[in-house]
C-alpha beads as a LAMMPS data file, in Angstrom:
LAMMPS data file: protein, C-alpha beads

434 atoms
433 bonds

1 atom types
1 bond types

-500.0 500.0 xlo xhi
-500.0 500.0 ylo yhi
-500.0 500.0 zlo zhi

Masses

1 110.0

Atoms # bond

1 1 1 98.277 285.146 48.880
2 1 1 95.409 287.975 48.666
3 1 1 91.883 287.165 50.200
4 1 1 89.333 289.250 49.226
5 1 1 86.787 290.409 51.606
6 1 1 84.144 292.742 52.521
7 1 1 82.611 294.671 55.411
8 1 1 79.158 295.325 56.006
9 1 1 77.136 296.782 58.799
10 1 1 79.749 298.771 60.541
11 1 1 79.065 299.865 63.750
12 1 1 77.043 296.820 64.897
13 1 1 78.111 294.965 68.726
14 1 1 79.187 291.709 67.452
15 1 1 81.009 290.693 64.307
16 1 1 80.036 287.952 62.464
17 1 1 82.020 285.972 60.014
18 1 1 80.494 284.318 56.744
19 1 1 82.532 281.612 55.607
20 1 1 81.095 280.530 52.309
21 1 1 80.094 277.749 50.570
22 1 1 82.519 275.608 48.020
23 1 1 82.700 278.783 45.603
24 1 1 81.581 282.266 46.008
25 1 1 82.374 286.046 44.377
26 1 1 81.741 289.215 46.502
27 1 1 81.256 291.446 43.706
28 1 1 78.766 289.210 42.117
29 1 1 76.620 288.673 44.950
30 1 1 75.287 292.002 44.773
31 1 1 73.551 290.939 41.519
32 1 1 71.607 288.064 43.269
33 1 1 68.561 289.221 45.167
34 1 1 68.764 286.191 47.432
35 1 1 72.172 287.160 48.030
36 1 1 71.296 290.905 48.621
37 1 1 68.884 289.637 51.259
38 1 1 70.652 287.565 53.645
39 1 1 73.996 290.230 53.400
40 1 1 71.481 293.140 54.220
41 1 1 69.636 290.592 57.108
42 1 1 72.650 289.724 58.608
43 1 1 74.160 293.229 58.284
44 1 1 71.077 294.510 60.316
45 1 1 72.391 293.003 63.871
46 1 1 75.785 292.308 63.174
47 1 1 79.442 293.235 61.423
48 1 1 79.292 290.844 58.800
49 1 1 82.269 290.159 57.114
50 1 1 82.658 288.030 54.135
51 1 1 85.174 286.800 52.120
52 1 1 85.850 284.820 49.295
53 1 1 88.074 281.320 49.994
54 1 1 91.883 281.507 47.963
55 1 1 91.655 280.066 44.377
56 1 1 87.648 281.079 43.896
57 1 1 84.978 284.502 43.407
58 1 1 87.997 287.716 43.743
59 1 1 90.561 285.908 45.724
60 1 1 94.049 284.767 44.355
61 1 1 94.023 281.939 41.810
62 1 1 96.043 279.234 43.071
63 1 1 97.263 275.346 41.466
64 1 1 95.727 273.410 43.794
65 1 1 92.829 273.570 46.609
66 1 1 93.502 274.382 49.527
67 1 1 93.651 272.566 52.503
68 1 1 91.069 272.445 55.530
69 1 1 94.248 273.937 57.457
70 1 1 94.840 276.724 55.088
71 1 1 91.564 277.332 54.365
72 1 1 90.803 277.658 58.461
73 1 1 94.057 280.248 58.729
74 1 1 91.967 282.712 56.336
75 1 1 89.155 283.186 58.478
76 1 1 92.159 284.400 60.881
77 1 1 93.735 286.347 58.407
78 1 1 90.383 288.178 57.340
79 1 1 89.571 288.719 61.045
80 1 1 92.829 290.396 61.780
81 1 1 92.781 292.424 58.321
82 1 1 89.187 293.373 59.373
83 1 1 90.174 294.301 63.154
84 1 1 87.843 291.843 64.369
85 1 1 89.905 290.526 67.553
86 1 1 86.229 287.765 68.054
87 1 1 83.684 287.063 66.429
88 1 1 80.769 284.430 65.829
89 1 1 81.842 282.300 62.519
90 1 1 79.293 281.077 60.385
91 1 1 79.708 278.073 58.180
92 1 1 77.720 278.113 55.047
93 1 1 77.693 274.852 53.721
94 1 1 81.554 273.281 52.656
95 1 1 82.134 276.909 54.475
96 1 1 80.811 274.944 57.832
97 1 1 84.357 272.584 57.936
98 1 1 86.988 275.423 58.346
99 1 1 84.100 277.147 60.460
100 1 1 83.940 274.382 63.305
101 1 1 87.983 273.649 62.473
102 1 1 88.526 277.331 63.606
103 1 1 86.216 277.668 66.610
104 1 1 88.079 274.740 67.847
105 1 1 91.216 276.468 66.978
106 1 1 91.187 279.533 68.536
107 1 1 88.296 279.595 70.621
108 1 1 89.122 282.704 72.289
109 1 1 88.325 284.427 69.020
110 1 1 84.842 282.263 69.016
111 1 1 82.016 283.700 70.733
112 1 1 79.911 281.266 68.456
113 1 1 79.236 278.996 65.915
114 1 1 76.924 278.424 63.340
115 1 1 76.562 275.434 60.598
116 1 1 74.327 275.641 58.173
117 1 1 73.676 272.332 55.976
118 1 1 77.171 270.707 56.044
119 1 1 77.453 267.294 57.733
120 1 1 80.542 266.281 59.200
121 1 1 81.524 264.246 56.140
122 1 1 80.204 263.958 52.177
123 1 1 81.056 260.384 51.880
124 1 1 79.204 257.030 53.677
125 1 1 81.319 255.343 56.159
126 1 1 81.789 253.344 59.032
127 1 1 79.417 254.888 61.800
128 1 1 77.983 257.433 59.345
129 1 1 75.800 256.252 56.972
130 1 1 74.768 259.214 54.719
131 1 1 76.004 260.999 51.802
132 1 1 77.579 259.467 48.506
133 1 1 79.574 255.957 48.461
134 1 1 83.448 256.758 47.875
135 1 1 82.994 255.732 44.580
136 1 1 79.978 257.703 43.427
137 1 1 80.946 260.796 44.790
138 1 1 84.367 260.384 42.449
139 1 1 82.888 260.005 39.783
140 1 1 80.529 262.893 40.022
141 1 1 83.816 264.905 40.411
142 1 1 85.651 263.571 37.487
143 1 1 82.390 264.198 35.290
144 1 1 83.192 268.241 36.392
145 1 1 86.570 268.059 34.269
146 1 1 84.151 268.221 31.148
147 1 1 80.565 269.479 32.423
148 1 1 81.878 272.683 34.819
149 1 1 79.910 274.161 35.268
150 1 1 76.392 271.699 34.894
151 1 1 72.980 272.024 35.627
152 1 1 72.802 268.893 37.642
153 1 1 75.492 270.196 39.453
154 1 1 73.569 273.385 40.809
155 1 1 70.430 271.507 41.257
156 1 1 71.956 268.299 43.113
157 1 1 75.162 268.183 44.906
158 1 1 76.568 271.681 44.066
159 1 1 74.088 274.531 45.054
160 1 1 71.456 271.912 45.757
161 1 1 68.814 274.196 44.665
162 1 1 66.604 271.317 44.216
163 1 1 64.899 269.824 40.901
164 1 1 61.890 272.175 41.161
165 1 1 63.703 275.591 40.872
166 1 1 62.825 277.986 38.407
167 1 1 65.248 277.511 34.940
168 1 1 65.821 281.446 35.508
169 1 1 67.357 280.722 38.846
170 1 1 68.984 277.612 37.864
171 1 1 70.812 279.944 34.831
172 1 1 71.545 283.029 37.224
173 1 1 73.318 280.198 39.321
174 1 1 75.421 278.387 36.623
175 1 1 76.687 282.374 35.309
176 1 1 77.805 282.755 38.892
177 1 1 79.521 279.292 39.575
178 1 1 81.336 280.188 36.167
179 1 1 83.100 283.357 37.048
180 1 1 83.764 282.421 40.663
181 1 1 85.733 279.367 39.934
182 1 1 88.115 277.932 36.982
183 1 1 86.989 274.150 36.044
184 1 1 90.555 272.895 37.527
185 1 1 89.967 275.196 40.591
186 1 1 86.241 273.341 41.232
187 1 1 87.678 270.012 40.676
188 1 1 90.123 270.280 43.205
189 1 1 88.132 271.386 45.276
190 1 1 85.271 269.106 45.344
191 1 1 88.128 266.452 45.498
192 1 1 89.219 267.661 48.285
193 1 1 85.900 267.774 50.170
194 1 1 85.216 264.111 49.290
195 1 1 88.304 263.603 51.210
196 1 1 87.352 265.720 54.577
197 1 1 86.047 264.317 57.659
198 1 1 86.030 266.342 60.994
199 1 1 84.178 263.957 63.159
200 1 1 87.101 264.088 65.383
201 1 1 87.217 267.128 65.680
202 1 1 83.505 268.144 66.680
203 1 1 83.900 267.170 70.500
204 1 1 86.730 269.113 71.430
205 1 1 84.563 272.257 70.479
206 1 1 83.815 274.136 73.494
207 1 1 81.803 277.301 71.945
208 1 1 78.151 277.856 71.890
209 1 1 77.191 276.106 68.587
210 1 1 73.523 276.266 66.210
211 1 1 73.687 274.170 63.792
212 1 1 70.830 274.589 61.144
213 1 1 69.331 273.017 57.819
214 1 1 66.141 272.416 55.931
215 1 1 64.354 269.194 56.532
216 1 1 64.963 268.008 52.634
217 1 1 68.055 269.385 51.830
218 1 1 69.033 267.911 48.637
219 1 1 73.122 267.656 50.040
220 1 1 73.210 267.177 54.379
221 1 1 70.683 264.923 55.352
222 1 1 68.454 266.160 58.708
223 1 1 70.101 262.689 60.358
224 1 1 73.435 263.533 59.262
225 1 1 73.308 267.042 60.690
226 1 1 71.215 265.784 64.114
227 1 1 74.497 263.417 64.283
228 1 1 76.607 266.312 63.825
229 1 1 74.741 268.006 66.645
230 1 1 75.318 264.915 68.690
231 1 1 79.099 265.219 68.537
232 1 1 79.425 268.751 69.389
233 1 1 78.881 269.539 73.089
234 1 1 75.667 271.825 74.126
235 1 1 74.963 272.279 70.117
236 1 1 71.525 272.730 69.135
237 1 1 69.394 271.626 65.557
238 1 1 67.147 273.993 64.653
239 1 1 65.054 272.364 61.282
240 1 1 63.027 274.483 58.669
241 1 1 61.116 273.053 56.257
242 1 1 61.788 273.306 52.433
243 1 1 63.698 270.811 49.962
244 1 1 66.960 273.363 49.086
245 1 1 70.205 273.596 50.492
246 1 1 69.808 277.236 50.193
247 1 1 68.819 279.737 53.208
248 1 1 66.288 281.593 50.682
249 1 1 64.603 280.710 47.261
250 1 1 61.304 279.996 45.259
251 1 1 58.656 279.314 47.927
252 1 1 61.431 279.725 51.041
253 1 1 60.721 282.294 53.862
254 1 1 64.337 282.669 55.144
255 1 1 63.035 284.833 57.869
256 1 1 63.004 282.667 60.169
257 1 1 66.791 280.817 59.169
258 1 1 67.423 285.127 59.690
259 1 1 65.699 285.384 63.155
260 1 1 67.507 281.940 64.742
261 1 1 70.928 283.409 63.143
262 1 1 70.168 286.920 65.600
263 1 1 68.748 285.480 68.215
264 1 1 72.105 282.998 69.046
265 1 1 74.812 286.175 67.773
266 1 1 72.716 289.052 69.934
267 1 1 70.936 286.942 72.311
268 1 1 67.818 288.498 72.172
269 1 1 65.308 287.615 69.779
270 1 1 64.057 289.958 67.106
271 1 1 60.338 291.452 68.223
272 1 1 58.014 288.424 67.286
273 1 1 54.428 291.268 67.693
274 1 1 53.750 293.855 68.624
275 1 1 56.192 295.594 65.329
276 1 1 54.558 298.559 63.362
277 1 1 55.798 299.585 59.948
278 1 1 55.514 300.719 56.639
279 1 1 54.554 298.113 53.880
280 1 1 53.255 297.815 50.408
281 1 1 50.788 295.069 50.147
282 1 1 49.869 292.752 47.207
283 1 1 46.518 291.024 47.865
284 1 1 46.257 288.377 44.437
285 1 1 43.038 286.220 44.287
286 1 1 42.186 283.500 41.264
287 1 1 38.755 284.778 39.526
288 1 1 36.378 282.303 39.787
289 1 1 37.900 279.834 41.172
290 1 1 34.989 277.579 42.475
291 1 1 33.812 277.165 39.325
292 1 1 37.029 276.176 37.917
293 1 1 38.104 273.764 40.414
294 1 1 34.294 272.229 39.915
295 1 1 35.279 271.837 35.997
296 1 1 38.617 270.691 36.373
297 1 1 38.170 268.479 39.366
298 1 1 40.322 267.840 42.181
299 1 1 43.299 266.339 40.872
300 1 1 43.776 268.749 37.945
301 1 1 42.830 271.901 40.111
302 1 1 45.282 271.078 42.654
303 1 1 47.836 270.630 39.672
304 1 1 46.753 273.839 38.397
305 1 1 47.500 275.745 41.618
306 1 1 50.769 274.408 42.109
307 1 1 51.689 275.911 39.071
308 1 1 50.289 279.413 39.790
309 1 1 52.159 279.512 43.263
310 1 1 55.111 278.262 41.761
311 1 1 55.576 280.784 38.994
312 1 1 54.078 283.586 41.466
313 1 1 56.814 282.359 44.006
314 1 1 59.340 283.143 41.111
315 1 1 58.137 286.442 40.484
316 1 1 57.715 287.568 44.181
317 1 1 61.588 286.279 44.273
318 1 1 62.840 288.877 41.354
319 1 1 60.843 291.592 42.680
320 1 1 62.277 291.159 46.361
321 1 1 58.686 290.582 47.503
322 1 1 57.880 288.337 50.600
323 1 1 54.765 285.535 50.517
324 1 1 53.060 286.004 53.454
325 1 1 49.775 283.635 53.509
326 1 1 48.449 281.799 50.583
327 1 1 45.379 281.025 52.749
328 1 1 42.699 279.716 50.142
329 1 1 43.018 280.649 46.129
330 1 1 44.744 283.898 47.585
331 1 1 48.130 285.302 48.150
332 1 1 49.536 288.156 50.014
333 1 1 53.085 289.185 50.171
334 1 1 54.267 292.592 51.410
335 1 1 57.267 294.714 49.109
336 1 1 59.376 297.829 49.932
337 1 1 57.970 299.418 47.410
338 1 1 54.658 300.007 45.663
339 1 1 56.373 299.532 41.907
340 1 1 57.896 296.525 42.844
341 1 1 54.606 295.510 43.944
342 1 1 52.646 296.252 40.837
343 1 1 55.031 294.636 38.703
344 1 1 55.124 291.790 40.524
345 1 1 51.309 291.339 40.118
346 1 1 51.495 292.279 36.148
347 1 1 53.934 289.640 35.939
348 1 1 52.147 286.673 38.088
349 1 1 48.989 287.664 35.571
350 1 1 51.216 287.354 32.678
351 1 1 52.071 283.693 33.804
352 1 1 49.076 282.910 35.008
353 1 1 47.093 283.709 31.916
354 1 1 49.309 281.430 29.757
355 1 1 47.981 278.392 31.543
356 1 1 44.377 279.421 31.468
357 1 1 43.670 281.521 35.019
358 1 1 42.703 285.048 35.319
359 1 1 43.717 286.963 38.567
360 1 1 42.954 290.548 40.223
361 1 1 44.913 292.153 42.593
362 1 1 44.786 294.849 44.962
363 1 1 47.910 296.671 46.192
364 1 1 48.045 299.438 49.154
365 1 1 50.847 300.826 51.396
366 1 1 50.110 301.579 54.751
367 1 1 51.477 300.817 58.405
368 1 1 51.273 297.310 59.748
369 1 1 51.370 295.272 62.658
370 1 1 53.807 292.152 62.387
371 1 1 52.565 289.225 64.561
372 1 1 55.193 286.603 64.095
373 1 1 55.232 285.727 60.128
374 1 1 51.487 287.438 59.646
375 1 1 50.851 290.903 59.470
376 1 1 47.812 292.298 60.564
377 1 1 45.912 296.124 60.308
378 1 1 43.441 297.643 57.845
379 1 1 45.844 298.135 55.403
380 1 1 45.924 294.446 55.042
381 1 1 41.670 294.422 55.050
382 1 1 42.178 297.608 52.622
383 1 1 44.192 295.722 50.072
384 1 1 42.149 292.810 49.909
385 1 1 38.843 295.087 49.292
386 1 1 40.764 296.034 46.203
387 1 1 41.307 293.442 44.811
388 1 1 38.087 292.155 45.808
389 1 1 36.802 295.744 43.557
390 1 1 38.651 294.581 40.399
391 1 1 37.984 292.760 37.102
392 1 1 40.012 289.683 35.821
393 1 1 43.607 290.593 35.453
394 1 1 43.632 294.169 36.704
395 1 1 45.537 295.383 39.294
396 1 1 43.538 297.669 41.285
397 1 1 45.599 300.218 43.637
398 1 1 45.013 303.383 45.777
399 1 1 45.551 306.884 45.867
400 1 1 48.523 306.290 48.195
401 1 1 50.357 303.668 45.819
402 1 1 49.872 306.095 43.035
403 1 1 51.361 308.955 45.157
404 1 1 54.464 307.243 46.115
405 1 1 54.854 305.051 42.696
406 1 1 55.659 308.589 41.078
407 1 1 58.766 308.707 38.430
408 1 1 57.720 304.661 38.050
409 1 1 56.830 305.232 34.684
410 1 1 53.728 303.375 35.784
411 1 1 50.189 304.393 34.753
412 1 1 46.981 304.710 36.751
413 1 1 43.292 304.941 35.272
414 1 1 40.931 306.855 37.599
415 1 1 37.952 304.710 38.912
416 1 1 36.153 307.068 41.144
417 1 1 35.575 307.383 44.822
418 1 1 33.850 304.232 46.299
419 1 1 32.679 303.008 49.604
420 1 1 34.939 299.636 50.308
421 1 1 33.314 296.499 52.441
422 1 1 34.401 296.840 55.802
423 1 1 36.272 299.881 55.283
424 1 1 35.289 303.093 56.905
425 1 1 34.584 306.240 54.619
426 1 1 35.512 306.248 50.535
427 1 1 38.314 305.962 48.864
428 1 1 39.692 306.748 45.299
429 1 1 40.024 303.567 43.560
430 1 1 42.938 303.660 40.414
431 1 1 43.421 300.838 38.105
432 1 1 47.086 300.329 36.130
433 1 1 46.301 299.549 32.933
434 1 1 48.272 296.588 31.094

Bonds

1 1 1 2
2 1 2 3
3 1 3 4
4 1 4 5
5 1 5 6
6 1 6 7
7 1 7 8
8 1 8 9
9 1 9 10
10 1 10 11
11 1 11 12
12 1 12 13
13 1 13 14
14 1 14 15
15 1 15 16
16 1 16 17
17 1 17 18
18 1 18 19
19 1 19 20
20 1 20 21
21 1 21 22
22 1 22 23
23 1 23 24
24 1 24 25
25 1 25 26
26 1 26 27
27 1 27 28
28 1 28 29
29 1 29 30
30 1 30 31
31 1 31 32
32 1 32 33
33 1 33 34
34 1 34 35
35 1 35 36
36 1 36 37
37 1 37 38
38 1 38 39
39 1 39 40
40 1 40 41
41 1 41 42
42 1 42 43
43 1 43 44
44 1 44 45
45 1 45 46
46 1 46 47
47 1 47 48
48 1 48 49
49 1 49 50
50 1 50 51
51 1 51 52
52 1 52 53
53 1 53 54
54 1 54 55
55 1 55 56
56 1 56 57
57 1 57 58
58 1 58 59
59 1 59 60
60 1 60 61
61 1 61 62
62 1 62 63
63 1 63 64
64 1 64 65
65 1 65 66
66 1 66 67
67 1 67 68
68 1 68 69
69 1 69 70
70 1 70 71
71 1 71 72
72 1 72 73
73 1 73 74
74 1 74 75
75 1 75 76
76 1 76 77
77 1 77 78
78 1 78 79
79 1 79 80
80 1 80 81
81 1 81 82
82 1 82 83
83 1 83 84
84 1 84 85
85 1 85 86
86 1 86 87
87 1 87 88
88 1 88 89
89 1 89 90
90 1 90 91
91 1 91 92
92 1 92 93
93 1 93 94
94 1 94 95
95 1 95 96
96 1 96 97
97 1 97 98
98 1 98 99
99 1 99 100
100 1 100 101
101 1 101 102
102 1 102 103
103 1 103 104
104 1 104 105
105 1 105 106
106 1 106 107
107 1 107 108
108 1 108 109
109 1 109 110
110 1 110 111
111 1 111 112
112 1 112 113
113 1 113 114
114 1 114 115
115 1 115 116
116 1 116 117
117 1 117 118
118 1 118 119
119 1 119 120
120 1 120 121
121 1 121 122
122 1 122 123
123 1 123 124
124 1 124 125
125 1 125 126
126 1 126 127
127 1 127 128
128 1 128 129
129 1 129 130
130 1 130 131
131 1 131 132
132 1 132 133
133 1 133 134
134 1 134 135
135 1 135 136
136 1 136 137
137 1 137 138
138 1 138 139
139 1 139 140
140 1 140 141
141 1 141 142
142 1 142 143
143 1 143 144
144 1 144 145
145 1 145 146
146 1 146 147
147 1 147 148
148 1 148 149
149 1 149 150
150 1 150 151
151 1 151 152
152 1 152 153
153 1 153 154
154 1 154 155
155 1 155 156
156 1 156 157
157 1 157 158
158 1 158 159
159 1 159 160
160 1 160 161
161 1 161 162
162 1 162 163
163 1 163 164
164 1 164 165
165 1 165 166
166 1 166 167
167 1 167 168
168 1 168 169
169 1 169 170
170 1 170 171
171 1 171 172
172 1 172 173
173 1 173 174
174 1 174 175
175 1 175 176
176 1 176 177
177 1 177 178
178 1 178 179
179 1 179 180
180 1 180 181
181 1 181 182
182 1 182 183
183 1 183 184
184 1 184 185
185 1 185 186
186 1 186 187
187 1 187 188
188 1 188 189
189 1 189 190
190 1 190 191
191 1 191 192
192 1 192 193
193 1 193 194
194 1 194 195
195 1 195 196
196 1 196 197
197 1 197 198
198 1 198 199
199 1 199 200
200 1 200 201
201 1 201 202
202 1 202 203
203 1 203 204
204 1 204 205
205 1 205 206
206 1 206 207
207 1 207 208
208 1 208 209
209 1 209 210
210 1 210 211
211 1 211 212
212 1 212 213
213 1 213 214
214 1 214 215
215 1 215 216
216 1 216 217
217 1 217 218
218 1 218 219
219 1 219 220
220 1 220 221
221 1 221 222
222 1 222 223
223 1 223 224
224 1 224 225
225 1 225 226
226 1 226 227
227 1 227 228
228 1 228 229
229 1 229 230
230 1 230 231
231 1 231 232
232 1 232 233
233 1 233 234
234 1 234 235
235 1 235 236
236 1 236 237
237 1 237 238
238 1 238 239
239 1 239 240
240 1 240 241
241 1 241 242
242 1 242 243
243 1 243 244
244 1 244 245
245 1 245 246
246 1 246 247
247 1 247 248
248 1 248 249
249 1 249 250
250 1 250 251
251 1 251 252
252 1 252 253
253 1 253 254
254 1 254 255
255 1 255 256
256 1 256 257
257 1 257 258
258 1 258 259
259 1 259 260
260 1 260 261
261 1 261 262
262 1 262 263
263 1 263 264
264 1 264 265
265 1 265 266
266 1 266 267
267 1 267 268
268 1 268 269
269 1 269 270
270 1 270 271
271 1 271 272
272 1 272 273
273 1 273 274
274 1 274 275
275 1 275 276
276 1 276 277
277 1 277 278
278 1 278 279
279 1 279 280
280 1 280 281
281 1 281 282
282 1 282 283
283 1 283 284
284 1 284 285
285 1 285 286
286 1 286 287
287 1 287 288
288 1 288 289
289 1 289 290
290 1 290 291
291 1 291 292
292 1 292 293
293 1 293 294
294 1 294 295
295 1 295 296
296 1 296 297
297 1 297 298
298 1 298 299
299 1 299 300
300 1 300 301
301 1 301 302
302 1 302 303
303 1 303 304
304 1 304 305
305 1 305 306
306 1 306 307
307 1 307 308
308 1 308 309
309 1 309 310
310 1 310 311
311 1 311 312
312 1 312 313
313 1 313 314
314 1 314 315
315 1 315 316
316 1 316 317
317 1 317 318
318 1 318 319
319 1 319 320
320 1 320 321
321 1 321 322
322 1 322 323
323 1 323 324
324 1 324 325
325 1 325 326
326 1 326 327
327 1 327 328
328 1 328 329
329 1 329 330
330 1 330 331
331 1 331 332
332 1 332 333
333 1 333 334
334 1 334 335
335 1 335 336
336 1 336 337
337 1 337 338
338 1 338 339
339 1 339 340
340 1 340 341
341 1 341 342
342 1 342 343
343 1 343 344
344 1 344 345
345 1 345 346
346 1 346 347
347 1 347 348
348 1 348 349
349 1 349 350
350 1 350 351
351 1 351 352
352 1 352 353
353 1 353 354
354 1 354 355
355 1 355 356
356 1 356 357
357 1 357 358
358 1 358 359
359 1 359 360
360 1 360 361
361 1 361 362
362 1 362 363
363 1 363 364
364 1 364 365
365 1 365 366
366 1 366 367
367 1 367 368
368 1 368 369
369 1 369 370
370 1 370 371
371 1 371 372
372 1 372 373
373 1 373 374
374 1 374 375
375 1 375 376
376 1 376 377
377 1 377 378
378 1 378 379
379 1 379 380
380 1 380 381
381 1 381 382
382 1 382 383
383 1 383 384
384 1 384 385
385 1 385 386
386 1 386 387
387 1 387 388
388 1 388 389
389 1 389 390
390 1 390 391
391 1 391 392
392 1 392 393
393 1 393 394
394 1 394 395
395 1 395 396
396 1 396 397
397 1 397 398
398 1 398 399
399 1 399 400
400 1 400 401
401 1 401 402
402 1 402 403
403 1 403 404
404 1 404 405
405 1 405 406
406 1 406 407
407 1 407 408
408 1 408 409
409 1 409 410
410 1 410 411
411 1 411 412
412 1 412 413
413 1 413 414
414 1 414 415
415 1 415 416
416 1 416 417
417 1 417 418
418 1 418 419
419 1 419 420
420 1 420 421
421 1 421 422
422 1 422 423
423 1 423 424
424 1 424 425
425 1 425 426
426 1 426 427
427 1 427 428
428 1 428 429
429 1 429 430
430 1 430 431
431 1 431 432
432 1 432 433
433 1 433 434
């Protein structure tokens, strides 16, 4: 039996194993930004090392699913193949039962544990009363012989992304699911996980343990998970808000899923202030948009902006951009790179104009100050003046973002030198045409 894994971050103090959800695919994850995110967060602090379970993503096929035994002796197998003699093991959702099954296990390999969103068992019972009845969850199975692999599925009680995901995200999800698993291979394996319960288990753990989920995720209830927490000596629930059973996503900051996940494996916290850096900020206002909410009224303003954030949340998602305030009518998000930045904007405008709004936006790079999730500086101020200098639906950059967008393809229109509010001296304004 081959189990295919991966190594990341070499070189880092502590090694930290991802055991994934119900299905995963190594290669294929590097084709997911989301994905791409949380390897390259964890990679940061840590040895991650990731693997794909036996019968799913680039691991051996196999008949039947494997059990909560077997499935627990390939963490040790990938540890020892890796040279990893301990490390903290992280359960990622179904990955969260061979997770705390291991750490009880072998604890001298355990230096920690970490759950994300998987409750001790799927199915209602005596002295648990969340999840599916016996009977509902079995049929939602047998409706995967001849539906694998199903919308509903990655939106419910599959990838619980949650009914207000994007459709492009939904799709990107469904061409994943398909190549990591066979439709035999998925039902067997969601059979089995109707069958597994590992209350018994949880109090003979004896390993520092964080267990973690979002307050509405679609799949492990918050109560489920704070019972969890109650079985397991010393654990801890950490809560984040958002209604996914995913660590990132439209409108999720997984920072701070990122910065609880360091803090337990390095014990030390990531710097919260006090952080300087390089950043390319987008500064995107709504023109006009007293007068429009005065028109439309409450009700169908508030509607409105819903739908801008949303489809600007999608866009800020495929261009690996991160919201950070949407205080007001206004959003700023910070990018790695000015391009990614500008196309970003272009393509919130796009959406945005279909349903009747007209934006500006202002984009600069410049060094930073984090201060927990804000960031603060006259770059920030410097952005916003920008935008503040533009017409509806331009973006409206500086000389800086034109100098470092070069071999973009991108093109700039020379507005002159002007004297910004609030910023000292002048500065050459550039607009990108659409």
């Amino acid at each position: 039996m081959a189990i295919a894994y991966q190594v990341t971050g070499e070189g880092r103090p502590v090694d930290l194993v991802l055991a994934p959800g119900t299905v995963s695919h190594l290669a294929l994850n590097w084709d997911r930004p989301a994905a791409v995110r949380t390897i390259e967060r964890l990679s940061s602090f840590a040895r991650l090392i990731r693997f794909d379970k036996r019968g799913t993503g680039m691991s051996d096929r196999v008949t039947n699913a494997a059990t909560i035994e077997e499935r627990t002796d390939d963490i040790r197998a990938v540890m020892d193949a890796a040279g990893s003699e301990s490390a903290v093991v992280f359960g990622a959702s179904e990955g969260g039962w061979m997770s705390c099954v291991f750490a009880a296990q072998y604890p001298e390999r355990s230096r920690g544990l970490i759950v994300w969103g998987c409750p001790a068992t799927m199915i209602r019972k005596p002295g648990h009363p969340w999840g599916y009845e016996q009977e509902q969850y079995a049929q939602m199975v047998k409706a995967l012989r001849h539906s694998w692999p199903s919308e509903e599925y990655v939106r419910t009680w599959g990838a619980g992304l949650g009914p207000d995901a994007p459709k492009e995200l939904a799709d990107e999800w469904l061409t994943y699911i398909q190549a990591a698993a066979t439709p035999a291979a998925i039902v067997a394996l969601e059979e089995m996980n109707g069958q597994v319960d590992i209350r018994d288990v949880l109090p003979s753990l004896k390993v520092p343990t964080l267990i973690l989920v979002r307050e509405r995720d679609p799949i492990a209830s918050v109560e489920a998970m704070r019972d969890m927490t109650r079985l397991v000596p010393g654990a801890r629930l950490l809560v984040f808000p958002g209604a996914s059973h995913q660590i990132g996503g439209p409108g999720l900051d997984p920072e701070p899923v990122y910065a609880a996940i360091e803090e337990f494996v390095t014990g030390s916290a990531p710097a919260a202030s006090g952080e300087r850096f390089l950043a390319t900020i987008l500064v995107l206002d709504i023109v006009e948009s007293t007068q429009r909410a005065a028109l439309l009224g409450d009700a169908a303003w508030r509607n409105l902006l819903e739908e801008h954030y949303l489809h600007a949340r999608r866009e800020l998602e495929r261009h690996r951009g991160v919201e950070v305030d949407t205080a007001g009518d206004g959003l700023l998000a910070t990018f790695d790179g000015p391009a990614a930045a500008i196309r970003c904007a272009r393509a919130i405008q796009s959406a945005d104009r279909a349903v009747g709004l007209s934006t500006r936006a202002g984009v600069h790079c410049g060094e930073v100050e984090r201060a927990g999730r804000a960031i603060r500086g006259i770059a920030v101020h410097l952005a916003a003046r920008l935008a503040a200098a533009g017409q509806a639906d331009e973006v409206v950059v500086s000389a800086t973002v034109r100098d470092l967008a070069a071999g973009s393809g991108l093109r700039f229109e020379d507005r002159g030198v002007r004297e910004l509010k609030g910023v000292p001296g002048s500065l050459q304004v550039l607009a990108v045409p659409r």
